[in-house]
C-alpha positions in Angstrom: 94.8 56.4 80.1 97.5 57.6 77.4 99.1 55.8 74.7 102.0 53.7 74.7 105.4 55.1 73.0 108.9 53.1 73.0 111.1 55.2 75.3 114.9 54.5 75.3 115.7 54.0 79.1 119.3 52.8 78.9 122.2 53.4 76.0 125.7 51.7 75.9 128.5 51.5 73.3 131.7 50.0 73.4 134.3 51.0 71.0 137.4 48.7 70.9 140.8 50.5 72.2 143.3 49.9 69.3 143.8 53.0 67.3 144.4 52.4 63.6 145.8 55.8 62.1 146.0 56.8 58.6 149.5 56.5 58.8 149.4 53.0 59.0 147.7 52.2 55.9 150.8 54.4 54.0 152.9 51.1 52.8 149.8 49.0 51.7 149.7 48.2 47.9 146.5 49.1 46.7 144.9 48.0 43.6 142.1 49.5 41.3 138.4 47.7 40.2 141.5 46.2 37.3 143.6 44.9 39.7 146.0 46.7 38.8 148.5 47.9 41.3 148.5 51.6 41.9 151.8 53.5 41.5 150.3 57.1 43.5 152.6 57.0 46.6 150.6 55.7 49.5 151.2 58.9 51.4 149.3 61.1 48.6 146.5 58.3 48.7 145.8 58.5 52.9 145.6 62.5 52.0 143.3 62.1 49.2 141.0 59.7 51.6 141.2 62.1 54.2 139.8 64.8 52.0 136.9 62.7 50.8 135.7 60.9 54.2 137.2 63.5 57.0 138.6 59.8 58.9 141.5 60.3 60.8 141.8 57.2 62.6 139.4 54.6 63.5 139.0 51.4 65.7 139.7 47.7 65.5 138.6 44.7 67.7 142.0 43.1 69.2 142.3 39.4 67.7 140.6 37.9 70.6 137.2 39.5 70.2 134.6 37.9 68.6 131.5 40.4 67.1 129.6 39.1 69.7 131.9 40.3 72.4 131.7 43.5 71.3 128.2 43.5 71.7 127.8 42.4 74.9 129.7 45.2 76.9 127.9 47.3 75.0 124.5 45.3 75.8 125.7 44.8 79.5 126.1 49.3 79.6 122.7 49.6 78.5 121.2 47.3 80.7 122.6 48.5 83.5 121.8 52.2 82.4 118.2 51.3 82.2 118.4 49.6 85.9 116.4 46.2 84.5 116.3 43.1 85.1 118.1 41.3 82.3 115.6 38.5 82.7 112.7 40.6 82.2 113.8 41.5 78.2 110.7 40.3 75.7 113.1 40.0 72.7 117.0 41.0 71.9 117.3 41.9 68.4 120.6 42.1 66.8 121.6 43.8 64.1 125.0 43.1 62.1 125.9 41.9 58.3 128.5 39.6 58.5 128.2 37.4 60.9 130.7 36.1 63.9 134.2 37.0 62.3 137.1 36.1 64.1 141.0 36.9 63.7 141.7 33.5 61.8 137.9 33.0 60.1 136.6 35.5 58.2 133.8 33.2 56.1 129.9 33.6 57.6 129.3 32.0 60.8 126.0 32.9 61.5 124.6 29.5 63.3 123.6 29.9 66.0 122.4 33.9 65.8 124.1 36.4 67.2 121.4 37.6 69.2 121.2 33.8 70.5 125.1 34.2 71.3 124.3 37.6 73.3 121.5 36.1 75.1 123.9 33.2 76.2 126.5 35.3 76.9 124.5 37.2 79.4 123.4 34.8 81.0 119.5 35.1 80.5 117.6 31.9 81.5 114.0 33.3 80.6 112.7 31.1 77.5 110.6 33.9 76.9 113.6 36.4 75.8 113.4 36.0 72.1 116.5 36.3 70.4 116.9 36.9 66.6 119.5 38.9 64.0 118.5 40.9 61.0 120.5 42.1 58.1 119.9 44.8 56.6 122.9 46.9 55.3 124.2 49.7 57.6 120.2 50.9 58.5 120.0 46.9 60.4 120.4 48.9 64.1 117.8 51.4 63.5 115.3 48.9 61.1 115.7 47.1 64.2 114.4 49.9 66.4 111.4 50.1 64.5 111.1 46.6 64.9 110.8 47.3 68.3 108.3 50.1 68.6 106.2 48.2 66.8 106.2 45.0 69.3 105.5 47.7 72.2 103.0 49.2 70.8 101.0 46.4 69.3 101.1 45.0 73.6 103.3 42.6 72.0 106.6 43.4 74.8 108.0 45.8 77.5 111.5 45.7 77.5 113.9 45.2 74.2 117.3 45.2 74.1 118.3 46.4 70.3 122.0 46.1 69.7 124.4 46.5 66.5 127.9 45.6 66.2 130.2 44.7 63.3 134.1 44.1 62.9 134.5 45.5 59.5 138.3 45.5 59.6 137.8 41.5 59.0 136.1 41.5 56.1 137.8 44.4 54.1 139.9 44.0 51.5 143.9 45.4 52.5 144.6 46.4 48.8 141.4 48.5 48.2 141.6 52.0 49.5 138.0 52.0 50.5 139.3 49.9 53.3 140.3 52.7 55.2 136.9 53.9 55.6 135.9 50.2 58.1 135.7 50.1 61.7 134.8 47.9 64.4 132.1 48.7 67.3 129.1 47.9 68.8 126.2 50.1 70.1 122.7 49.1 72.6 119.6 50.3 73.8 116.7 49.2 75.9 113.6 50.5 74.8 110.3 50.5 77.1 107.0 51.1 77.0 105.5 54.2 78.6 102.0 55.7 78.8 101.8 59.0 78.3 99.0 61.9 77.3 101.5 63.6 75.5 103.7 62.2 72.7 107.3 60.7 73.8 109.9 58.5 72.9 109.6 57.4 69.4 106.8 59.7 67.7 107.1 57.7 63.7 109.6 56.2 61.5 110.0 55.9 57.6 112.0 53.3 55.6 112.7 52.4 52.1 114.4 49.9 49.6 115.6 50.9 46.2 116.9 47.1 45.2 115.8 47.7 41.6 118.1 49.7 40.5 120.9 50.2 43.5 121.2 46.7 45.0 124.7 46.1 43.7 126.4 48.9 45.1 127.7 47.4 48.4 128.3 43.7 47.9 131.0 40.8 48.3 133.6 40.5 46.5 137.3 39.1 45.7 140.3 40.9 46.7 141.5 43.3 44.0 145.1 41.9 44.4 144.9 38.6 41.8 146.7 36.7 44.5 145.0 37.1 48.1 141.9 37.4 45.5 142.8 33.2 44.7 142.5 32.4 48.2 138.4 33.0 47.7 137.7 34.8 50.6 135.3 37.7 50.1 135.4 41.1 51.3 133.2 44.3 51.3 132.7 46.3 47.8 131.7 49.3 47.4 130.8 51.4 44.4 131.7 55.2 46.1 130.7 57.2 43.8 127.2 56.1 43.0 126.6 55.3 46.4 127.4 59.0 47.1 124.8 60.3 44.4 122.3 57.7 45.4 122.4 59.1 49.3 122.8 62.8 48.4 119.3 62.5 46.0 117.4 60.3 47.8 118.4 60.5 52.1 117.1 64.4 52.5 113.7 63.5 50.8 113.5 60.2 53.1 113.8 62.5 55.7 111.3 65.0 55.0 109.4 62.2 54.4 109.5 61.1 58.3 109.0 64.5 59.2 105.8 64.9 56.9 103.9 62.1 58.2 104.4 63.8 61.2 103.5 67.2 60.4 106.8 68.2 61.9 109.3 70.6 59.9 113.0 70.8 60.0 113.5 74.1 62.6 111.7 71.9 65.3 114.8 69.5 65.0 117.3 69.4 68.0 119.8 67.1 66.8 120.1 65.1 63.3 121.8 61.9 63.8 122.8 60.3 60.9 124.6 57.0 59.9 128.5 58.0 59.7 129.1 56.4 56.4 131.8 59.6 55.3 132.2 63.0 56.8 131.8 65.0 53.3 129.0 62.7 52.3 126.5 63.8 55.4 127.7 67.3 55.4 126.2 67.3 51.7 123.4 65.5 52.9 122.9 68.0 55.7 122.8 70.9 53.1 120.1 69.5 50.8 117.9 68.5 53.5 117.5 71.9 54.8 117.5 73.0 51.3 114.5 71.4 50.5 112.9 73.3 53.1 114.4 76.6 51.4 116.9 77.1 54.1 120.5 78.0 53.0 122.5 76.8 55.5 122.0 74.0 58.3 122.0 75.7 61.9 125.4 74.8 63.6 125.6 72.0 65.7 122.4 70.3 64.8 124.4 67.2 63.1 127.0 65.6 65.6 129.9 63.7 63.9 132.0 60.6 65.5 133.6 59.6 62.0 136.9 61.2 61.8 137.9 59.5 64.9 135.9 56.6 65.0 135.2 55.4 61.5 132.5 53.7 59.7 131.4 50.6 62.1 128.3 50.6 59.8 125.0 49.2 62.3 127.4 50.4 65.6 127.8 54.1 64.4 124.2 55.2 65.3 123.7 53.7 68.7 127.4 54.6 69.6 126.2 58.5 68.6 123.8 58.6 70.8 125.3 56.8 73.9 128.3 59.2 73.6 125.9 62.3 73.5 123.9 60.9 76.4 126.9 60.4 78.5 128.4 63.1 77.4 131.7 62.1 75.7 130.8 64.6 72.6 132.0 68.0 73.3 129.2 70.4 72.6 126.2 68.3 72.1 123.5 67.6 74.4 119.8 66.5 74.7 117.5 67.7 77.0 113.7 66.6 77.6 111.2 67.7 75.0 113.8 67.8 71.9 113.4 66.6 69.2 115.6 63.9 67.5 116.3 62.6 64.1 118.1 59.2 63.7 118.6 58.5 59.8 120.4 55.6 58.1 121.5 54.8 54.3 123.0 51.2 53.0 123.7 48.1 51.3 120.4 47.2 49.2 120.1 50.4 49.4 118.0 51.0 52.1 117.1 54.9 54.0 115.3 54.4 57.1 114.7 57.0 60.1 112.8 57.8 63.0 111.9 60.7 65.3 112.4 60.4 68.8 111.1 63.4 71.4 113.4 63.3 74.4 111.9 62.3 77.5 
């Protein structure tokens, strides 16, 4: 008899339909850390941004949808993908950060959980589904994974449904130009247990959290404009440029870190997928991975991007990049049994996680 891996049998995403363009955040007033308005015209600021992230456009939730709405057509596309019975899940785990926003309530709502709202939602009777969130920056989807492969493996469950989704364009700040960077989404997948005499499916997984020193550099805070900022409501902070430095030093060695426990190096890597946080900021991560390993220059193709058209929908962007290579909706980029596949995440506390997964 083999072992038992956690195998992905079914992958949805759903990605809302509203196109925000750069051209629409032109005739916002920004604000600096001061709150001081900023005089650059807002047309030489969306170029600058551009330049920085690579984000062209990205997507927002219509005022109707609720976070967990998102997640359910997502959930309901992986479900049926994986051709289960709903009722038959051991435990839905939910990842997200803030919470049931809505159009006209942006302040926590997190009572009852998410995953208790999905499970609701789709209409699972079975007591025995266990349904719980977990917050844990933009890593939450894949921390949740790992989560997962842990309760397979142990004997523990069968079937998981792992979902993330977030509506960041709720809970960002209009007059900060970081704002740009949001999006809304929500990505799913159902993860099995298989016996096998060969290794499959999830093969190890690494994680990390540098709070010590980093745990301030994504946080709440008041709006940089002194009078939305007297309304109290919080929105998302973000220090850019240390965050950058902290990801560009530490996510290659986290990595190779993954890959060492496994005795695996970096040439035996199909596809890198990593959290789209900023276009330039994973290219640079890209190139000191495979320098590390003394190789110049990253083979083309290995790291599929959704970013400059989809944003930053922080625990969404992971699952959505893999549903959209499965189904082929990402020109050039496919997986095929027996590749091997590295999912990798940086975020809020700071936290690196990653796992290698070997196509089945």
């Amino acid at each position: 008899m083999g072992l038992l891996y956690s195998v992905i049998t079914g992958s949805g995403s759903y990605v809302p339909p509203k196109v925000i363009n750069n051209d629409d955040f032109i005739s916002n007033e920004f604000y600096d850390t001061n709150g001081e308005k900023l005089t650059t015209p807002g047309s030489v600021i969306v170029d600058k941004f551009v330049e920085i992230t690579t984000i062209s456009e990205r997507r927002y939730a219509d005022e109707n949808q609720k976070t967990s709405d998102l997640a359910l057509i997502a959930s309901q596309k992986a479900i049926k993908a994986a051709g289960i019975d709903k009722e038959q899940l051991d435990y839905i785990i939910f990842a997200h950060n803030f919470g049931e926003t809505s159009h006209d309530n942006i302040k926590a709502d997190i009572v009852p959980s998410l995953a208790a709202r999905l499970k609701q939602k789709l209409g699972i009777k079975n007591p025995a589904t266990v349904a719980y969130d977990v917050l844990f920056g933009c890593p939450g989807w894949l921390q949740c994974v790992i989560q997962a492969d842990y309760y397979i493996r142990s004997g523990d469950a069968q079937k998981v449904l792992v979902v993330g989704a977030e509506v960041l364009s709720r809970i960002s700040d209009p007059h900060d130009r970081d704002s740009m960077i949001y999006a809304d989404g929500a990505g799913a997948v159902v993860l099995e247990g298989r016996e096998s005499d060969t290794p499959v499916g999830i093969l190890g997984h690494n994680a990390r959290t540098d709070a010590y020193l980093y745990a301030q550099m994504l946080h709440m805070g008041y709006s940089y404009n002194a009078e939305l900022a007297s309304q109290k409501d919080l929105f998302i902070k973000m220090n850019g440029r240390r965050l950058y430095m902290y990801a560009l030093d530490n996510v290659p060695k986290a990595i190779k870190a993954g890959l060492d426990k496994l005795g695996l190096h970096i040439s035996q890597i199909k596809k890198l997928l990593i959290h789209q946080a900023n276009g330039k900021m994973d290219d640079a991560i890209l190139k000191r991975l495979y320098e590390l390993y003394d190789i110049a220059e990253a083979p083309e193709n290995v790291m599929p991007m959704t970013i400059s058209k989809l944003g930053n929908s922080s625990v969404a962007t992971l699952p959505t990049l893999y549903d959209y290579i499965i189904n082929n909706q990402l020109e050039g980029h496919e997986l095929n049994t027996g590749d091997l596949v590295v999912f990798a995440s940086v975020g809020a506390g700071m936290s690196i996680n990653s796992f290698v997964y070997k196509m089945p």
